[in-house]
C-alpha positions in Angstrom: -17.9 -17.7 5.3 -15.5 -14.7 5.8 -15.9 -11.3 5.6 -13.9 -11.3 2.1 -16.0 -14.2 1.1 -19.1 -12.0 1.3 -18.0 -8.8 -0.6 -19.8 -10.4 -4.0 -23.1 -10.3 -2.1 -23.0 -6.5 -1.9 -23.1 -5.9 -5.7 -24.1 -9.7 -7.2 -23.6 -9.6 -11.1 -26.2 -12.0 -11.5 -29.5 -13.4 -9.7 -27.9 -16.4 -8.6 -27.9 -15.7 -4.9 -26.3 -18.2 -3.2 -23.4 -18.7 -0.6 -21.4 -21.1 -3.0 -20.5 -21.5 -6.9 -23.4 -23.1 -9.1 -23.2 -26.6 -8.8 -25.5 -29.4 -9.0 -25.7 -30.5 -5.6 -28.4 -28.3 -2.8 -26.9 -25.5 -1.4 -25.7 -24.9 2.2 -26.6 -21.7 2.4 -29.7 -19.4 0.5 -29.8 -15.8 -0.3 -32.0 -15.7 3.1 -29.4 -17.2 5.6 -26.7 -15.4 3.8 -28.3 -12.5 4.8 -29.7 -13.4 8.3 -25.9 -14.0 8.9 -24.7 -10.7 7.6 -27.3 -8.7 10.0 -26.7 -10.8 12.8 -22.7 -10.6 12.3 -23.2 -6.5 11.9 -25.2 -6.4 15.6 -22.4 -8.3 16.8 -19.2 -6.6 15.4 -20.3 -3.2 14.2 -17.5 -1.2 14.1 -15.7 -3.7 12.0 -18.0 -4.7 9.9 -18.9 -1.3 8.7 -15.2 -0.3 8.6 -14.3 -3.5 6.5 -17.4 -2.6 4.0 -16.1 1.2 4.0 -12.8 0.3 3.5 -13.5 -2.0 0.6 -15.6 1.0 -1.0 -19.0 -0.6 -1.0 -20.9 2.0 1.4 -20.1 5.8 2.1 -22.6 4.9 4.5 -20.7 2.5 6.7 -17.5 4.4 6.2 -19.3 7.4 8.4 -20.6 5.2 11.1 -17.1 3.4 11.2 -15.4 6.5 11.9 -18.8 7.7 14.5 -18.3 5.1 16.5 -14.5 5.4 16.4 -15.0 8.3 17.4 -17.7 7.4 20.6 -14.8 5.6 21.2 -12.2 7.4 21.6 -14.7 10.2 23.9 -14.9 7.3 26.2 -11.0 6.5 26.3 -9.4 9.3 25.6 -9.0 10.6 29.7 -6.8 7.9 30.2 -4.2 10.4 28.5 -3.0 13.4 30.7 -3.1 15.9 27.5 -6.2 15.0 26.3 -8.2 15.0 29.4 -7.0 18.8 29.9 -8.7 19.8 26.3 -11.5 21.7 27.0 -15.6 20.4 26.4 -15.8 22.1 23.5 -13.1 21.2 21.5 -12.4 17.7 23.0 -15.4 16.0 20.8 -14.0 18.0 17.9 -9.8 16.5 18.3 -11.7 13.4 18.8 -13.2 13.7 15.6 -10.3 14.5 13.9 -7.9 11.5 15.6 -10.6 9.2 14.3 -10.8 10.1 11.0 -7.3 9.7 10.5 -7.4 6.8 12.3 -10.2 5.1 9.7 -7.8 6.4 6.7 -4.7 5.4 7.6 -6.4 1.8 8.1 -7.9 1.9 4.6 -4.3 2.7 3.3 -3.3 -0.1 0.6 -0.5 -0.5 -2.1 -3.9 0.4 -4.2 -4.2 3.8 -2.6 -3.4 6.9 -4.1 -3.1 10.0 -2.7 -3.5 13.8 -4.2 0.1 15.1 -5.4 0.9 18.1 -3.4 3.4 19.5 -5.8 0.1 20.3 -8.1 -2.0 19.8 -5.7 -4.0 17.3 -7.7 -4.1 19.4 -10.7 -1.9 17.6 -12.6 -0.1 20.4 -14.3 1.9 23.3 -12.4 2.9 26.8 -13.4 6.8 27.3 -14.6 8.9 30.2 -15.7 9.9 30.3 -19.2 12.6 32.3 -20.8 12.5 32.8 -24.5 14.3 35.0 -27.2 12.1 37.3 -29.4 13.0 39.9 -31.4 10.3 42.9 -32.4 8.3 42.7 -35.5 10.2 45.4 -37.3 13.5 44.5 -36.4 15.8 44.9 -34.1 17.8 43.4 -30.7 16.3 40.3 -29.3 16.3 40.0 -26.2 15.0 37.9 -23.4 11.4 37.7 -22.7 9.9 36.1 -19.3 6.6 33.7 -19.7 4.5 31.7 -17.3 3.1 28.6 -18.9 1.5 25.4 -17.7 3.3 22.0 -18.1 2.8 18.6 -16.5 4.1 17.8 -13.6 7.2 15.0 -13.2 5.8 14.1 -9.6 2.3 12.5 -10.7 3.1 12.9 -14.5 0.2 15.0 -15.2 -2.8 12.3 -13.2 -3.2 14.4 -10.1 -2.7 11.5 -7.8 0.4 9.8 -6.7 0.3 5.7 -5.4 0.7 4.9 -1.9 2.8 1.9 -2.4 6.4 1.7 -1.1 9.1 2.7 -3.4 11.4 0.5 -2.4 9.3 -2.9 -3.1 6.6 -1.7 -5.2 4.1 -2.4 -3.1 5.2 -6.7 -2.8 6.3 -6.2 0.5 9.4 -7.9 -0.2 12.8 -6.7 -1.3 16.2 -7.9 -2.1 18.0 -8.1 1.1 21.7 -6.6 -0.2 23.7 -7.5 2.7 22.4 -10.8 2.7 22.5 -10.9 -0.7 26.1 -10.1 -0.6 27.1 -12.7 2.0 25.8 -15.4 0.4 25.9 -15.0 -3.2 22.5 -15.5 -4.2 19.6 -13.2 -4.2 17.9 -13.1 -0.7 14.7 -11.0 -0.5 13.1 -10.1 3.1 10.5 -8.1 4.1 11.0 -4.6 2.9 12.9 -2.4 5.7 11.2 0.7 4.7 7.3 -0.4 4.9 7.9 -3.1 6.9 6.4 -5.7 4.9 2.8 -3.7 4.2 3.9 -2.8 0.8 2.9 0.8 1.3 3.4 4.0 3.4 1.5 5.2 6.0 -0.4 8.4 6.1 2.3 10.7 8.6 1.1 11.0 11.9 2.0 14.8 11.6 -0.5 15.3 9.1 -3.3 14.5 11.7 -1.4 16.5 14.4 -1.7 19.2 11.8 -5.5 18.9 11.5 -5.8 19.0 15.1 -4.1 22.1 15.7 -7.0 23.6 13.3 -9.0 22.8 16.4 -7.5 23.9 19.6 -3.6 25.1 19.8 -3.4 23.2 23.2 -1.3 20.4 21.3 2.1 20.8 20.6 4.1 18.4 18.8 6.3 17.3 21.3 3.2 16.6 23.1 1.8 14.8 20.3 4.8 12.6 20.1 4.9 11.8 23.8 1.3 11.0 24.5 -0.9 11.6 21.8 0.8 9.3 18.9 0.6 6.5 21.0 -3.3 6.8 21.7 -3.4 7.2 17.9 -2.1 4.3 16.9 -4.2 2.5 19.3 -7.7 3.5 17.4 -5.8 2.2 13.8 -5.7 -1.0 16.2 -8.8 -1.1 17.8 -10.2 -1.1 14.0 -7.7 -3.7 13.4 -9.0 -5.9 15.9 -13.1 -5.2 15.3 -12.3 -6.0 11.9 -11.0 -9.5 12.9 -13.9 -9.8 15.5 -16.3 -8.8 12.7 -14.2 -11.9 10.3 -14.9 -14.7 13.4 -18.3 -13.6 14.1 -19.6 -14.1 10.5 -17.9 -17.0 10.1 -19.7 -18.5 13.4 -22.8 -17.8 12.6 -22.7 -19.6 9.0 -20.0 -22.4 10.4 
């Protein structure tokens, strides 16, 4: 059993719990060992198997303790780079923090994902000029009168939120090739140049740089984009590879 595999036993629709579809024959596994294996794959492979259930939305819970121990992790690393070692005691934990949370986000990032539009800032509606020409009750010139109204916005189209996927493939993660297209005559699709195959975009490393500046002003952005990007990307990794740890130790335990 993987971990996708044992999603349905977070929120079962129906009593039946059991490690395989209804069926006349016994059953390999009960609702017991099913859970046994869960708790012992969780002491094994913590950090990805509370990121995985975080990121599939089943636990607030395990979404915090993800990005705690992300964090813990990153305290313990984080020296290894020249610009974060010089951050002072205070405010080290707190960039720390920060990295990590962006860290857990940016690995939770789908073609699913949306994202709050920032030309309404979520609102769905933004505030225009309007010019319109009235005349006096009585009579007289019209002339040109200035008004502020609401109306939708074309970014999000009045929903607040705008989808994460790629524009270019629609969040497939394939697109038509056009060069190759061209050359032979035929439609050739490819991975898609512009999210390289993930069929969305990635949250912008400057936003986290920006959230860390909130905390100490001892990172600039060419440091960020020397040193600090780098260590970045290496926590989206590490959660990466708990998450595939977590994946091999469940499926040990009920091989």
């Amino acid at each position: 059993m993987n971990l996708e595999s044992a999603i349905k036993f977070h929120s079962p629709k129906s009593p039946n719990y059991t490690a395989t579809t209804p069926a006349t024959a016994s059953e390999v596994l009960t609702g017991t060992d099913v859970m046994a294996a869960m708790g012992m794959a969780q002491s094994r492979a913590e950090m990805g198997y509370s990121a995985f259930l975080g990121k599939m939305g089943l636990s607030k819970h395990d979404s915090v303790r993800a990005i705690t121990l992300l964090t813990q992790h990153a305290l313990q690393t984080c020296d290894r780079v020249a610009a974060l070692r010089k951050l002072g005691i205070d405010s080290k934990p707190a960039v720390m923090q920060v990295l990590a949370t962006y860290a857990y986000l940016d690995y939770c990032r789908s073609a699913a994902s949306v994202k709050s539009c920032e030309c309404c800032s979520g609102v769905g509606f933004i505030d225009a000029d309007v010019f319109t020409m009235k005349s006096p009750l009585a009579g007289g010139i019209k002339r040109n009168v200035r008004e502020v109204v609401r109306v939708r916005c074309k970014s999000c189209e009045g929903r607040g939120v705008v989808s994460a996927s790629c524009n270019d493939c629609s969040g497939r993660g394939r697109a038509l090739d056009r060069k190759q297209t061209e050359t032979q005559g035929v439609p050739v699709m490819g991975d898609c140049k512009r999210c390289s195959g993930r069929g969305y975009e990635r949250i912008p490393s400057t936003e986290a740089h920006r959230a860390t500046c909130n905390v100490t002003e001892g990172i600039s952005l060419d440091t960020w984009k020397k040193s600090i990007k780098p260590f970045y990307d290496s926590l989206i990794t590490k959660l990466e590879i708990e998450e595939a740890w977590a994946n091999r130790s469940l499926a040990k335990v009920t091989s």
